[in-house]
C-alpha positions as CSV (number, residue, x, y, z in Angstrom):
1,X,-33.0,14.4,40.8
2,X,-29.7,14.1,42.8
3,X,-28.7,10.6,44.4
4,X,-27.3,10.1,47.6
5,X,-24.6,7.8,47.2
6,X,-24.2,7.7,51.0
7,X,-27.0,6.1,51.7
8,X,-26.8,3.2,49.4
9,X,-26.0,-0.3,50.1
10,X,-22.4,-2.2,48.2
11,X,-24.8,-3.8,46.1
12,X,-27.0,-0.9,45.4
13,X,-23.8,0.8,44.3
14,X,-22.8,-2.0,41.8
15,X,-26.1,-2.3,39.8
16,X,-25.9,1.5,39.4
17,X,-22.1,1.4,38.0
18,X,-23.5,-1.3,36.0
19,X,-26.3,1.0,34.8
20,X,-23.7,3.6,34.3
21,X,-21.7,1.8,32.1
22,X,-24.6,0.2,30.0
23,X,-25.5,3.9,29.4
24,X,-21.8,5.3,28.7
25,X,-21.6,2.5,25.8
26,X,-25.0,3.0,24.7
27,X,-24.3,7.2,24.2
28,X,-20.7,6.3,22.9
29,X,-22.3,4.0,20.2
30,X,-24.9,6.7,19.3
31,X,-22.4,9.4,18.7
32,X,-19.9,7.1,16.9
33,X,-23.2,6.3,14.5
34,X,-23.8,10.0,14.0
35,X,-20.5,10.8,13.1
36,X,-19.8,7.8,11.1
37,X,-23.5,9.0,8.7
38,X,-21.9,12.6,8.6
39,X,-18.8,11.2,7.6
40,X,-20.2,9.0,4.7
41,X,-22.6,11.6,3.9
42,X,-19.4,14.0,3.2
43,X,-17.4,11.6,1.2
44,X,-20.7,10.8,-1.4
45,X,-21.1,15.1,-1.4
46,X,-17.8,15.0,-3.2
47,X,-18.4,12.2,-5.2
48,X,-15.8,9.6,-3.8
49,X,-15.9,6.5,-2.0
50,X,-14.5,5.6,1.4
51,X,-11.2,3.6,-0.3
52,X,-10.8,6.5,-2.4
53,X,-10.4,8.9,0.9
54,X,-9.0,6.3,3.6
55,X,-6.9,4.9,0.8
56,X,-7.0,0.7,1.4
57,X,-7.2,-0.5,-2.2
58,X,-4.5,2.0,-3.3
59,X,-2.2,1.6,-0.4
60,X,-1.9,-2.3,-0.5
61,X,-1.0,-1.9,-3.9
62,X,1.8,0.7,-3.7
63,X,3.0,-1.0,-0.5
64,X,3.6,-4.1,-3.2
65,X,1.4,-6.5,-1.1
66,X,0.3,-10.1,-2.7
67,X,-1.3,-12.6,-1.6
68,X,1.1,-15.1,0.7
69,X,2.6,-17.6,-1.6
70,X,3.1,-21.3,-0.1
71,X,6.8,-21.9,1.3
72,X,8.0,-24.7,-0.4
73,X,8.8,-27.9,2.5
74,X,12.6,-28.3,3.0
75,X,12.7,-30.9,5.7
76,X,10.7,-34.3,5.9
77,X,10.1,-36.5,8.5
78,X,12.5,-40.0,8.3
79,X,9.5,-42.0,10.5
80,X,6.9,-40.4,8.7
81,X,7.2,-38.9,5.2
82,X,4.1,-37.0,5.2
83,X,5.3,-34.7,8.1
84,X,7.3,-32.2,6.3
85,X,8.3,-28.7,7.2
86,X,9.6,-25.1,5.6
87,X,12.5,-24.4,8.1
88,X,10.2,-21.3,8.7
89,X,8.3,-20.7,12.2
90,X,8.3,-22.5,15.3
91,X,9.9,-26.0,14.5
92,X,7.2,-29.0,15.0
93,X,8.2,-31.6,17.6
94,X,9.3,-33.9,15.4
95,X,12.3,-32.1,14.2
96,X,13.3,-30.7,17.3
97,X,13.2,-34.8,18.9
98,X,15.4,-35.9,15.7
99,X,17.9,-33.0,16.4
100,X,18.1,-33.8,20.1
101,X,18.4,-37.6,19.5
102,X,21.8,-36.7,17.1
103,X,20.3,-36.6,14.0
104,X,21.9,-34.1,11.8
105,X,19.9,-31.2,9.9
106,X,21.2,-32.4,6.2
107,X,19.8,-35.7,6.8
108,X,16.0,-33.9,6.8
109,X,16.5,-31.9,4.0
110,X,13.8,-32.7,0.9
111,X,15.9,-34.2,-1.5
């Protein structure tokens, strides 16, 4: 059944995109499900699983990934010791004020 677009109102117009779209997702969705059960279904046929084929586990590994270690602090706040910093990063506000003010970087180091 064909629709004359001519003949309907701005707001007509928008609630039909809007229909459009809902659809277009709703189809998009369905296929991506399809294809995503076909592919699964391929990968158990053969008797792996999916890091086996995509490669995740292996590739982290070979890449020599770890976990991120903590940086060790190598500045401290003067007024207040339990602001401390790793030089890494943006630098906190405190450290950029004592610089400004004349204070010189070796007097924040950790000792």
């Amino acid at each position: 059944m064909p629709i004359s677009l001519n003949k309907l109102s701005a707001k007509e117009l928008a609630a039909l995109r809007s229909q459009l779209e809902q659809r277009q997702a709703e189809l998009q969705k369905q296929t991506l499900d399809v294809l995503r059960e076909k592919v699964f279904a391929m990968i158990e046929k053969e008797g792996l699983t999916v890091d086996e084929v995509l490669g995740t586990k292996t590739r982290a590994r070979a890449a020599g990934r770890r976990s991120k270690a903590a940086v060790p602090k190598k500045y401290r706040n003067p007024k207040s010791p339990h602001q401390e910093w790793s030089g890494r990063g943006r630098q906190p506000a405190w450290f950029a004020e004592a610089i400004a003010s004349g204070t010189k970087e070796q007097s924040l180091l950790i000792k």
